[in-house]
TORMAR-319136 format. One record per residue: x, y, z of N, C-alpha, C, O in turn. Coordinates in nm, 2 decimals, decimal comma, padded with zeros to 4 digits. Layout:
PT     nx     ny     nz    cax    cay    caz     cx     cy     cz     ox     oy     oz
PT      X      Y      Z      X      Y      Z      X      Y      Z      X      Y      Z
...
//
This chain:
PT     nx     ny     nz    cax    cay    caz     cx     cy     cz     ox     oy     oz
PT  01,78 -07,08 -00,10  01,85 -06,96 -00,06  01,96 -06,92 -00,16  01,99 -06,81 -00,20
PT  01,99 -07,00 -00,19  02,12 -07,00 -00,32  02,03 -06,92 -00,45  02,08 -06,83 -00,52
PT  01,91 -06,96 -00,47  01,86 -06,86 -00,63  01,83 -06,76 -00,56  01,86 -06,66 -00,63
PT  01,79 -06,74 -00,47  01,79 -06,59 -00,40  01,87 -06,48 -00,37  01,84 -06,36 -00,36
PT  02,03 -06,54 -00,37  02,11 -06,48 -00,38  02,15 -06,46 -00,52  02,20 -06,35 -00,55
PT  02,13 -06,55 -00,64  02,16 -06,52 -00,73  02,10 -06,43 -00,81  02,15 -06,37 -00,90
PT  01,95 -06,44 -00,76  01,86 -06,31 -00,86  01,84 -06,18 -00,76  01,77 -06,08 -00,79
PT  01,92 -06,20 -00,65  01,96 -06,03 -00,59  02,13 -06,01 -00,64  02,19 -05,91 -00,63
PT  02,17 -06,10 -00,68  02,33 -06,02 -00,73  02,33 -05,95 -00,87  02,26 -05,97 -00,96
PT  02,45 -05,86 -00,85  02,47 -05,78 -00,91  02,57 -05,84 -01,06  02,68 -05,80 -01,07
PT  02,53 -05,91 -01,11  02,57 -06,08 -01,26  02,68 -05,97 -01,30  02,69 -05,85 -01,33
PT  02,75 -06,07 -01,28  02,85 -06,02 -01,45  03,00 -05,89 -01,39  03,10 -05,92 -01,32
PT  02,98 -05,77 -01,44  03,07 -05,70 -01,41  03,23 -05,67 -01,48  03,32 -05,75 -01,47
PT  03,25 -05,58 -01,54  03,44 -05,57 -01,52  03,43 -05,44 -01,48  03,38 -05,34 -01,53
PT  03,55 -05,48 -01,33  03,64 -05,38 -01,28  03,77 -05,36 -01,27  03,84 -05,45 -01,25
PT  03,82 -05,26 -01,29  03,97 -05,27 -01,29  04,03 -05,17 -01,22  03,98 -05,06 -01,22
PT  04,19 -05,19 -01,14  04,25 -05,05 -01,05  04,35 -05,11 -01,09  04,36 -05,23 -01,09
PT  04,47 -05,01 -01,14  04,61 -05,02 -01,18  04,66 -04,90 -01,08  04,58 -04,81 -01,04
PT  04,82 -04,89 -01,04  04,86 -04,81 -00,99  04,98 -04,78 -01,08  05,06 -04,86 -01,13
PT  04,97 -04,64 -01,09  05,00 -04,55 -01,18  05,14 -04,49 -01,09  05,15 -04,51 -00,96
PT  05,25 -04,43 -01,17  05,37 -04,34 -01,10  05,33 -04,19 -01,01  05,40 -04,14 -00,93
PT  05,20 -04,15 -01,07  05,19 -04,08 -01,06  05,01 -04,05 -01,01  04,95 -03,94 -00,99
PT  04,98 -04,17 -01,01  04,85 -04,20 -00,91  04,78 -04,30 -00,94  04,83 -04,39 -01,01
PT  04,63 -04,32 -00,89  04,56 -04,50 -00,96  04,47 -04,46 -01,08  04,44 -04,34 -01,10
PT  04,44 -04,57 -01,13  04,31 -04,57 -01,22  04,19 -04,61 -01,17  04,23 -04,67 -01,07
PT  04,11 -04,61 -01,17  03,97 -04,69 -01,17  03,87 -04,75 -01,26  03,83 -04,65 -01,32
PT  03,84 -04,82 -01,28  03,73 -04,81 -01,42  03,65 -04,97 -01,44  03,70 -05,09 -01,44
PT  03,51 -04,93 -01,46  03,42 -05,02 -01,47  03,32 -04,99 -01,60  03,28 -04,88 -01,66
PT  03,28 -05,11 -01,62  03,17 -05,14 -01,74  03,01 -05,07 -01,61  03,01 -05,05 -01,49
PT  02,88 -05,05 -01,71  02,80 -05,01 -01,63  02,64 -05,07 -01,67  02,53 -05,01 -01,67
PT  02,68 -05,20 -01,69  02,61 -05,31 -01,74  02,53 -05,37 -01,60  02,62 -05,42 -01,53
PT  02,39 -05,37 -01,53  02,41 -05,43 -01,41  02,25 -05,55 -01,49  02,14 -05,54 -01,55
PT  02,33 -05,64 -01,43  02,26 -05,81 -01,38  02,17 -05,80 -01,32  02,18 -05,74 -01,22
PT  02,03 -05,88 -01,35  01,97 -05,95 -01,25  01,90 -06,06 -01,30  01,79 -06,07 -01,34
PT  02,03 -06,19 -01,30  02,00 -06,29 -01,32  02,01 -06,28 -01,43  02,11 -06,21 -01,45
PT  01,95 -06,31 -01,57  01,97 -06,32 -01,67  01,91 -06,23 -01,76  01,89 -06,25 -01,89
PT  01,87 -06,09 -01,66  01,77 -05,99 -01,73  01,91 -05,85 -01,71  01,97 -05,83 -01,60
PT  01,91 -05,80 -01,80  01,97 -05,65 -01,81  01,88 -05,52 -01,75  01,82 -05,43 -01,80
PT  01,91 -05,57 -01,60  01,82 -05,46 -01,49  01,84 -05,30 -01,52  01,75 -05,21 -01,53
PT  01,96 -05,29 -01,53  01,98 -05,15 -01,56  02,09 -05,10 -01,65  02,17 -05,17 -01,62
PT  02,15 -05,01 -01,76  02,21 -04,96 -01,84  02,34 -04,86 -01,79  02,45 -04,86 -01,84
PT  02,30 -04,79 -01,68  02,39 -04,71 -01,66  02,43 -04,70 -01,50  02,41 -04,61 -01,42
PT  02,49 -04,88 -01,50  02,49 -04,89 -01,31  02,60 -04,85 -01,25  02,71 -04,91 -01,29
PT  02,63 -04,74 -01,14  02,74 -04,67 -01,14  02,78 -04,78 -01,04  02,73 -04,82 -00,94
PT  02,98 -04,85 -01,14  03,01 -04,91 -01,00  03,13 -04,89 -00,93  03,17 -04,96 -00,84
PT  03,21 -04,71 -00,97  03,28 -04,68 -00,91  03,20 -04,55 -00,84  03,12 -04,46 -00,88
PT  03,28 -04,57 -00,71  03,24 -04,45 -00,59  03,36 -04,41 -00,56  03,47 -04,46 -00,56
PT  03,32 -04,29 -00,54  03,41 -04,17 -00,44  03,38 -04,18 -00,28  03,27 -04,15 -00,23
PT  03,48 -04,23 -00,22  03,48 -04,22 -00,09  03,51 -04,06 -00,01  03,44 -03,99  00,06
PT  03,65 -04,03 -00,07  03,68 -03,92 -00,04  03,77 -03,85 -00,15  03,80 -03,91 -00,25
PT  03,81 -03,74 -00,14  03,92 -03,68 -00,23  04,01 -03,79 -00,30  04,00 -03,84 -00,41
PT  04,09 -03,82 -00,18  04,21 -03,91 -00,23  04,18 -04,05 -00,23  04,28 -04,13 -00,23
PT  04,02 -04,09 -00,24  04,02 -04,22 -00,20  03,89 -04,24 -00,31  03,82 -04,15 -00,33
PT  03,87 -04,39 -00,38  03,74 -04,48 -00,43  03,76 -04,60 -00,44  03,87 -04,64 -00,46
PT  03,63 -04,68 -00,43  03,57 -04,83 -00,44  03,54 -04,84 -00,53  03,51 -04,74 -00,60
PT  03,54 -04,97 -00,58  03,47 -05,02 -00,75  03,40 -05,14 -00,68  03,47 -05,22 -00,61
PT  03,24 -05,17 -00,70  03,22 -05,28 -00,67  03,18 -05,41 -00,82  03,21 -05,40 -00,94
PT  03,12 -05,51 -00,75  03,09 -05,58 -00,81  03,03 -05,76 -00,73  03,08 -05,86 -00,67
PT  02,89 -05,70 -00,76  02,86 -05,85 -00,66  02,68 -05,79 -00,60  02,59 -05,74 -00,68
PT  02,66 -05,80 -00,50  02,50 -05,78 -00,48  02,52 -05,64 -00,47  02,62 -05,59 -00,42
PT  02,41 -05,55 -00,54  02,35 -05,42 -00,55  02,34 -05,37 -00,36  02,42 -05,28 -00,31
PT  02,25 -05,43 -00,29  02,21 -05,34 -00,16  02,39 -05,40 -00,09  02,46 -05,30 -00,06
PT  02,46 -05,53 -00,07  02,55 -05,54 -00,01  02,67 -05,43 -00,05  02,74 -05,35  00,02
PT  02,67 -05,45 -00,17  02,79 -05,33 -00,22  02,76 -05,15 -00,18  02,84 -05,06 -00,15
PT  02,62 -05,15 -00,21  02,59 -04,99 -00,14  02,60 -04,97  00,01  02,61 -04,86  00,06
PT  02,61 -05,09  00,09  02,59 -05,10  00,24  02,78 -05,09  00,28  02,84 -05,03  00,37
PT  02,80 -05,14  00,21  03,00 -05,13  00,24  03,05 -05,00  00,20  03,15 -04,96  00,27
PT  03,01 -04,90  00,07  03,05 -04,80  00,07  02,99 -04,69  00,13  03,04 -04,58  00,13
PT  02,86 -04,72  00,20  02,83 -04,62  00,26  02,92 -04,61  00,40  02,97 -04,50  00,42
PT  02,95 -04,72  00,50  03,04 -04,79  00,61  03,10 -04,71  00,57  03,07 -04,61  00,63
PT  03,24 -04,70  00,44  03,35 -04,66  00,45  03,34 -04,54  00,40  03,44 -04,49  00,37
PT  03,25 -04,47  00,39  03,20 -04,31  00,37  03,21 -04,24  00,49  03,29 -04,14  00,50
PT  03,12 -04,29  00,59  03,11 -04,29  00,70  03,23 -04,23  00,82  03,25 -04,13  00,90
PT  03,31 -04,35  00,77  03,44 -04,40  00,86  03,56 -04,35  00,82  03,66 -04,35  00,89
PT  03,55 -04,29  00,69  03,64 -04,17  00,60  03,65 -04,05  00,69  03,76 -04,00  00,72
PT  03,55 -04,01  00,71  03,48 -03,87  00,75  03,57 -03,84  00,85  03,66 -03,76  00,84
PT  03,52 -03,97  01,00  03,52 -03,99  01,13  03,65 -03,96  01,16  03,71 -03,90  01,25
PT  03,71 -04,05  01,02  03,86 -04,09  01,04  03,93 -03,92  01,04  03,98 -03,87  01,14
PT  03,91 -03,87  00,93  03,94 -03,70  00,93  03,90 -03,59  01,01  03,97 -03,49  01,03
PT  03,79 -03,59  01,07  03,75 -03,51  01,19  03,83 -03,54  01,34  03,85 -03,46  01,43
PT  03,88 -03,71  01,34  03,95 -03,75  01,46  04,10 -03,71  01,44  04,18 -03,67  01,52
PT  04,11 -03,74  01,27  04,27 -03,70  01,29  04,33 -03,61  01,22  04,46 -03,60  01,21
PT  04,24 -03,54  01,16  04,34 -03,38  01,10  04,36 -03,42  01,02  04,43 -03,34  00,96
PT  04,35 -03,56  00,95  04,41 -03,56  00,82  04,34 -03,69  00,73  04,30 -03,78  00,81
PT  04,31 -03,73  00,58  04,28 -03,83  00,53  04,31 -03,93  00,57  04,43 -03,94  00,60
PT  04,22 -04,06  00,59  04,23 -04,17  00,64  04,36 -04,24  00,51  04,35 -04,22  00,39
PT  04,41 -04,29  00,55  04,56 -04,40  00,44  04,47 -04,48  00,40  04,40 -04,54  00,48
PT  04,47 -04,48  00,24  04,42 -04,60  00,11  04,46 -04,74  00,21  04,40 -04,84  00,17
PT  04,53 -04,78  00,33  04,59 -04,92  00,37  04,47 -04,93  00,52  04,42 -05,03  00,57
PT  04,45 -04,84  00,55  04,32 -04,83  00,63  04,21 -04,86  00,62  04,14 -04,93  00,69
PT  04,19 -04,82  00,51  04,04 -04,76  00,46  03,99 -04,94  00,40  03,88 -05,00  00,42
PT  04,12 -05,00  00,31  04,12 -05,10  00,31  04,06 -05,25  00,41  03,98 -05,35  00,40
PT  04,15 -05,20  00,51  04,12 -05,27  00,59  04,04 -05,28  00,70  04,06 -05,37  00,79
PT  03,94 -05,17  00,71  03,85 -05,17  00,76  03,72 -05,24  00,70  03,63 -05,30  00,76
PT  03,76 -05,21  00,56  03,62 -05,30  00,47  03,64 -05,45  00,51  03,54 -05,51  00,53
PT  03,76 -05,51  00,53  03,86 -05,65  00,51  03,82 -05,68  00,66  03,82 -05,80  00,69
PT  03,78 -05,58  00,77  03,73 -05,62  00,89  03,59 -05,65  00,90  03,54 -05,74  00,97
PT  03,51 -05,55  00,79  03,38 -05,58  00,79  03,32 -05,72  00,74  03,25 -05,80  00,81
PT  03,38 -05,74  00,61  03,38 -05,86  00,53  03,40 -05,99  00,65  03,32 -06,08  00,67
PT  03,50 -05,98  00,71  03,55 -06,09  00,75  03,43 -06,12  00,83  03,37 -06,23  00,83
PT  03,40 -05,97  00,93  03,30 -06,03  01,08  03,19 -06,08  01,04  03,13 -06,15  01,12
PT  03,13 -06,06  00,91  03,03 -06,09  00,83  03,04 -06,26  00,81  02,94 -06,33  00,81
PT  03,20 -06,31  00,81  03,17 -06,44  00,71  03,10 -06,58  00,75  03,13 -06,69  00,70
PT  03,01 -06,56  00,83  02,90 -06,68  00,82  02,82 -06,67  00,76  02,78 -06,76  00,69
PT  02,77 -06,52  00,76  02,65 -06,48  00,64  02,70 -06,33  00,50  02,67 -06,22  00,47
PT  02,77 -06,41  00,45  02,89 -06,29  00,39  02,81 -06,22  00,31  02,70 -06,27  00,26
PT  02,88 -06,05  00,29  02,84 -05,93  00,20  02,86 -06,03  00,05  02,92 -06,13  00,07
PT  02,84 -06,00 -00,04  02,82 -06,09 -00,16  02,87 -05,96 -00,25  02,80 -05,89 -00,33
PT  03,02 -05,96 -00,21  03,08 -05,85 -00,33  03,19 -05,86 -00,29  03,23 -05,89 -00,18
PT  03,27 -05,81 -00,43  03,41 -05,80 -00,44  03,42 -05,67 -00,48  03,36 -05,62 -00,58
PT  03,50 -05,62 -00,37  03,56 -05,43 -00,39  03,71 -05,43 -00,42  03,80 -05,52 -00,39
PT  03,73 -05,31 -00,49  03,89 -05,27 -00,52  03,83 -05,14 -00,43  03,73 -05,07 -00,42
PT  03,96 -05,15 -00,37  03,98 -04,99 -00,29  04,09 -04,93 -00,35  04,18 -05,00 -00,39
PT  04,10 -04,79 -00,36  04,22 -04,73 -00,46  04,26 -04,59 -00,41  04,16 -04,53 -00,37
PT  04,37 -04,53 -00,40  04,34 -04,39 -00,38  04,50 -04,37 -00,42  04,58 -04,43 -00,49
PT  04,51 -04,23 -00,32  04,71 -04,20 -00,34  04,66 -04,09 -00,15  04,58 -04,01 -00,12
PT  04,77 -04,18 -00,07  04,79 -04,08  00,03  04,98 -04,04  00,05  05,07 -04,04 -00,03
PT  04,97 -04,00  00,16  05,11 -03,98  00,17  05,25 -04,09  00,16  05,37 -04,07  00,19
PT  05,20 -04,19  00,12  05,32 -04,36  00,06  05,29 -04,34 -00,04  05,39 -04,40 -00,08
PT  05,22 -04,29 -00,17  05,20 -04,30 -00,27  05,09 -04,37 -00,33  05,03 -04,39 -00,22
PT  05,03 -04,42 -00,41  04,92 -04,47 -00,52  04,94 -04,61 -00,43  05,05 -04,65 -00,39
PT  04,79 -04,66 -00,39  04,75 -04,79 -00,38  04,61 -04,86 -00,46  04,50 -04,81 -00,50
PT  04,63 -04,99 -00,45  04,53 -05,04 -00,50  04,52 -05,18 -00,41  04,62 -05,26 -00,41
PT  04,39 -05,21 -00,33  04,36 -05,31 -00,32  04,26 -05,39 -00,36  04,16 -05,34 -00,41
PT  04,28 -05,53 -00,34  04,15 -05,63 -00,36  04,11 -05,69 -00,24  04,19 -05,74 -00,16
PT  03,99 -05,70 -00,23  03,95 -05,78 -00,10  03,81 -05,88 -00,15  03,73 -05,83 -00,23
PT  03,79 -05,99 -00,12  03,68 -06,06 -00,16  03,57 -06,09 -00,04  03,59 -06,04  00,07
PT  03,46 -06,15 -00,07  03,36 -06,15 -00,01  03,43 -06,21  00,16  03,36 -06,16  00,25
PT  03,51 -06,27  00,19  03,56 -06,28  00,33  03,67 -06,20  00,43  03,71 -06,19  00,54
PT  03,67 -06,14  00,32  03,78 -06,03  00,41  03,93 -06,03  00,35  04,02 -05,95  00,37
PT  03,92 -06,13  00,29  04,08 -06,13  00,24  04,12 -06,03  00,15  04,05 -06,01  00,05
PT  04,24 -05,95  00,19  04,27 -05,87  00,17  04,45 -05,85  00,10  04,55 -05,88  00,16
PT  04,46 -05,80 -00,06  04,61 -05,81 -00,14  04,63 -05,70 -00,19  04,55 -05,64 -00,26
PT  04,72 -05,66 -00,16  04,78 -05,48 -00,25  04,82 -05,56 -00,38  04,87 -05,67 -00,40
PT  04,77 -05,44 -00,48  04,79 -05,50 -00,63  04,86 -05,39 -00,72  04,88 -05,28 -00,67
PT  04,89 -05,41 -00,85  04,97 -05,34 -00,92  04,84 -05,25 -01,05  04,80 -05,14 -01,09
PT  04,81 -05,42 -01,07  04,69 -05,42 -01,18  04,63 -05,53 -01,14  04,68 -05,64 -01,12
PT  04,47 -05,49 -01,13  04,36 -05,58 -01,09  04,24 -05,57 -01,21  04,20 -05,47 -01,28
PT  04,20 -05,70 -01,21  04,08 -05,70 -01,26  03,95 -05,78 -01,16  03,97 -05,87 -01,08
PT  03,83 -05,73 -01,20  03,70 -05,87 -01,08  03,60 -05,84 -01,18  03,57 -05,76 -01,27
PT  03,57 -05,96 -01,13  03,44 -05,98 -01,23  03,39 -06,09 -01,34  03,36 -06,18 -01,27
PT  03,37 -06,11 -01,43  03,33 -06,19 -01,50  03,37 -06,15 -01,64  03,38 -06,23 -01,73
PT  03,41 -05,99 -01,65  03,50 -05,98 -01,80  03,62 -05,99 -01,73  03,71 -05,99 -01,81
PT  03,67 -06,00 -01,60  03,80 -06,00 -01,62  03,96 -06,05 -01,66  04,07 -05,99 -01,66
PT  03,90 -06,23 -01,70  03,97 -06,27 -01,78  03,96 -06,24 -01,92  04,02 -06,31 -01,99
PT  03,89 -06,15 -01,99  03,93 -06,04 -02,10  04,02 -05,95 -02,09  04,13 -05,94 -02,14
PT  03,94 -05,86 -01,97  04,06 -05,76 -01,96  04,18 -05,78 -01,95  04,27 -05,74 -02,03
PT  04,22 -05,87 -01,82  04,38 -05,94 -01,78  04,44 -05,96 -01,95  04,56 -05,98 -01,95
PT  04,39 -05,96 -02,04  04,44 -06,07 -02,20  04,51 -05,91 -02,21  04,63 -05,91 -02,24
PT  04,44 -05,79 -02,17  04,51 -05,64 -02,26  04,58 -05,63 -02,15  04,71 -05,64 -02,17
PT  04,54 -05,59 -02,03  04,63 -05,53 -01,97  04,75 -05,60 -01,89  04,81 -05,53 -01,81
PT  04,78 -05,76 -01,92  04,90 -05,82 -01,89  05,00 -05,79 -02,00  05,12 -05,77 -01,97
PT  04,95 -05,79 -02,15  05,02 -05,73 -02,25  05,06 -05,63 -02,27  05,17 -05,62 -02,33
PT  05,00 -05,52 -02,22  05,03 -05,38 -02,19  05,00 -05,25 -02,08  04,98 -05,14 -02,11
PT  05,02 -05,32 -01,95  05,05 -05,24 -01,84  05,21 -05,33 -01,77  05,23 -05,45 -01,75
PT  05,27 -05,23 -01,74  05,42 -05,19 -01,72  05,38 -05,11 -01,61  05,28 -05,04 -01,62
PT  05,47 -05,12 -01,47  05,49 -05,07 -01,36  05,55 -04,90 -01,37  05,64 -04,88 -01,46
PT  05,52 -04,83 -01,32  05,59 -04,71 -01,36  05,55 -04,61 -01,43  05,58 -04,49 -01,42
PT  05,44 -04,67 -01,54  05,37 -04,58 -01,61  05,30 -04,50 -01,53  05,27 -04,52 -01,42
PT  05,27 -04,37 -01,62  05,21 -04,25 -01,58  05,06 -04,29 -01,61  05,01 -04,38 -01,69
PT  05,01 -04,23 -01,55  04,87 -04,18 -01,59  04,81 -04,15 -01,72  04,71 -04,22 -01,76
PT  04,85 -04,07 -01,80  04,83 -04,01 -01,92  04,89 -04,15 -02,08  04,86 -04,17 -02,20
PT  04,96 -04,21 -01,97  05,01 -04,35 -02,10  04,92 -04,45 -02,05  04,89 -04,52 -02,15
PT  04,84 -04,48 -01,93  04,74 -04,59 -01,90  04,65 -04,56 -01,92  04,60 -04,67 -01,94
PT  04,55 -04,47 -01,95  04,43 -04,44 -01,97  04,40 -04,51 -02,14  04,30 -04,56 -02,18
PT  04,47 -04,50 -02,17  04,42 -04,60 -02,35  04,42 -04,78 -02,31  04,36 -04,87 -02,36
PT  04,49 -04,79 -02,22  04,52 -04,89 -02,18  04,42 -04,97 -02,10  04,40 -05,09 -02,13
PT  04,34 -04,90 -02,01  04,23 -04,92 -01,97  04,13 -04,93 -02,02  04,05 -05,02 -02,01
PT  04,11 -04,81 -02,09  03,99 -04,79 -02,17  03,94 -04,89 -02,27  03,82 -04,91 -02,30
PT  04,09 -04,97 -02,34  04,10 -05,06 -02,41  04,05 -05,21 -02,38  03,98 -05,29 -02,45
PT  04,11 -05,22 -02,21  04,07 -05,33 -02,16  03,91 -05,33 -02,12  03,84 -05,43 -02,10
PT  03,86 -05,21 -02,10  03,74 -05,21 -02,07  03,65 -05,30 -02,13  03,58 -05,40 -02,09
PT  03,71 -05,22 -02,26  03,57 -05,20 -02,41  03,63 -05,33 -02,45  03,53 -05,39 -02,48
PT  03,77 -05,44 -02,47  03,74 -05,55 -02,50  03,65 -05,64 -02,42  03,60 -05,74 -02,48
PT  03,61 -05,60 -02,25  03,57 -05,70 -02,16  03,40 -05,67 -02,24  03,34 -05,77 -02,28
PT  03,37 -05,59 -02,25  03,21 -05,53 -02,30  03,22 -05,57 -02,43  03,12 -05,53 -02,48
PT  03,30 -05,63 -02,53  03,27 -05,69 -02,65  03,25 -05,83 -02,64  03,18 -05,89 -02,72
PT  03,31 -05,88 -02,55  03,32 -06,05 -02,50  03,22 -06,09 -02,39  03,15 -06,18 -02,39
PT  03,24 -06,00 -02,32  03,13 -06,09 -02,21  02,96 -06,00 -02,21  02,92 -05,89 -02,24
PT  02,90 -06,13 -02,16  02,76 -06,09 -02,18  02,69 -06,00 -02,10  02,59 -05,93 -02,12
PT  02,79 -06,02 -01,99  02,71 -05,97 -01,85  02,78 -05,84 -01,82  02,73 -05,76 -01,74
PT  02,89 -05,79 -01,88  02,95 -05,65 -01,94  02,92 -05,61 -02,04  02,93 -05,66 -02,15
PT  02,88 -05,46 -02,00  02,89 -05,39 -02,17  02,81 -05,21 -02,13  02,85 -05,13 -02,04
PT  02,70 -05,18 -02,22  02,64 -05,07 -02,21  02,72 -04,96 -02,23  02,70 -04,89 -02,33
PT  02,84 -04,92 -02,15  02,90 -04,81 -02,13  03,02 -04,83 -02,05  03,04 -04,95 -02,04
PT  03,11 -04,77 -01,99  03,21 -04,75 -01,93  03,22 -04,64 -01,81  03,14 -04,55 -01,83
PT  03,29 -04,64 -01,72  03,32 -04,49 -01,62  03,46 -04,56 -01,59  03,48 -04,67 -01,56
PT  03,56 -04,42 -01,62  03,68 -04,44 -01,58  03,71 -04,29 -01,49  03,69 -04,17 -01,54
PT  03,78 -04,34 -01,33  03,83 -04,23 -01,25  03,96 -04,22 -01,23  04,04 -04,32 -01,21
PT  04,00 -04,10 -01,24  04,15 -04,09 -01,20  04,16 -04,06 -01,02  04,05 -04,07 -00,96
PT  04,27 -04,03 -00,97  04,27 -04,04 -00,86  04,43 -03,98 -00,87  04,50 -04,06 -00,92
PT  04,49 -03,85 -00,83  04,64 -03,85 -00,82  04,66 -03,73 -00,70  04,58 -03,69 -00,62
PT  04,78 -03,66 -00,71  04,77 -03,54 -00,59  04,64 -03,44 -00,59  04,62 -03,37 -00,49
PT  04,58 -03,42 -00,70  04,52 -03,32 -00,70  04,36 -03,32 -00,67  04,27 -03,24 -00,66
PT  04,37 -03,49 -00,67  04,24 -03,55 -00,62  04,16 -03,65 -00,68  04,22 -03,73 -00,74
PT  04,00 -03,66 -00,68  03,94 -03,74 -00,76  03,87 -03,72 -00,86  03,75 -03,70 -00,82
PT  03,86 -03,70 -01,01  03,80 -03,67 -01,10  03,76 -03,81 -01,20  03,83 -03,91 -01,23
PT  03,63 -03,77 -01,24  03,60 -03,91 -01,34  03,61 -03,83 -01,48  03,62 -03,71 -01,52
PT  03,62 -03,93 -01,53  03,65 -03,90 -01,74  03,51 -03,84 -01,79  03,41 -03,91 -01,77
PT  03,49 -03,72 -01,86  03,42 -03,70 -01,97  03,40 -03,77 -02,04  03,49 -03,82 -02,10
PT  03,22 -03,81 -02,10  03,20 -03,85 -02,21  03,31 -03,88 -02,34  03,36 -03,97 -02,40
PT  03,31 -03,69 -02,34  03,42 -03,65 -02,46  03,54 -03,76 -02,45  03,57 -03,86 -02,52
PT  03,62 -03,71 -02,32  03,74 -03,80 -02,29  03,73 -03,93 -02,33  03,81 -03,99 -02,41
PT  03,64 -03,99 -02,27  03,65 -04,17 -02,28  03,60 -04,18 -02,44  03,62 -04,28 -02,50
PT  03,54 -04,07 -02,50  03,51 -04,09 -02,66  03,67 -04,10 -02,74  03,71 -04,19 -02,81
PT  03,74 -03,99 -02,71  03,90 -03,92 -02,74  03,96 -04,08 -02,74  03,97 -04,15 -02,84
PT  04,00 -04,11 -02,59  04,07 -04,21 -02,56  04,06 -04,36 -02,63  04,14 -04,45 -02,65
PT  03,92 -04,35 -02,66  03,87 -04,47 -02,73  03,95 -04,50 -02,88  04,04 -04,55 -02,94
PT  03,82 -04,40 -02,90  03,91 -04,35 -03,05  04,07 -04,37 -03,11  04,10 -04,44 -03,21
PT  04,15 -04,30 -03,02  04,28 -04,34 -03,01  04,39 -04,47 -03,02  04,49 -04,51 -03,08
PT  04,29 -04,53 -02,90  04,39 -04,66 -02,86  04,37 -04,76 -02,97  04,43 -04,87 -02,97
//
């Protein structure tokens, strides 16, 4: 049962959510695992839940699609019941409910949930049991003690948006030089009042370039 799980997970991974002054980041490698074969090139691992809200996964392929579809779902329900976007501290912890009721036979993924509602920019981490931490700057995965090397060096509380994005982008592409099970490409999302947009090619080419 144990190699079974290992040649349906989703190997390797870096994800990262920083909370920004002025809203979060998101951003993942798009390298996906199976087992020790490079199954796919361009594995998308951040999602859009809603406007002001996304997930980054990392961990089994069908478990991680089966949690964001839940919290797609329950986004919606949440806004048609109450006139207004479900709270990034919700949304959170509904996954952290799912996870948990799960944990005899647990989802086999680690999610960042991220958005900006009306408290401002959040970022959480929750692991395969439900456990659930608001974070500043996160990384999961298997590059993520790469990434943590850049962005403990150079992410500062307070920063804007427009000063983290080299910052990220940085930590990305060092995780995808170092680790095996990261690499191919990058997707980085912003998230702030005006909503959710992912980076252009061009952009993440620009940004690279730069930093």
């Amino acid at each position: 049962m144990h190699e079974t799980f290992e040649n349906l997970a989703l190997k390797g991974t870096t994800t990262i959510g920083v909370v920004c002054k002025d809203g979060v980041i998101l951003a993942s490698d798009t390298r996906v695992m199976l087992g020790n074969l490079i199954a796919h090139k361009r594995g998308k691992k951040v999602y859009k839940i809603d406007d002001h809200l996304a997930m980054t996964i990392a961990g089994s392929v069908a478990d991680a699609q089966r949690t964001v579809d839940i919290l797609k779902v329950n986004a919606q329900l949440y806004k048609l019941n109450q006139k207004r976007p479900i709270p990034v501290s919700s949304a959170a912890r509904l996954v952290a409910n799912l996870f948990f009721s799960a944990r005899l036979a647990p989802l086999i993924v680690q999610v960042l949930v991220g958005g900006v509602d009306g408290t401002g920019p959040h970022v959480f981490s929750l692991d395969p049991f439900g456990s659930l931490t608001e974070e500043k700057c996160v990384a999961t995965g298997s590059g993520s003690p790469i990434a943590y090397g850049v962005l403990e060096d150079r992410y500062k509380e307070g920063m804007a948006i427009k000063d983290l994005l080299s910052v990220i982008v940085r930590a990305v592409d060092s995780a995808m030089k170092r680790d095996a099970a990261s690499g191919d490409s990058f997707n980085v999302t912003v998230i702030d009042q005006k909503g959710y947009r992912d980076l252009s090619d061009d952009e993440k080419k620009s940004i690279l370039g730069g930093s």
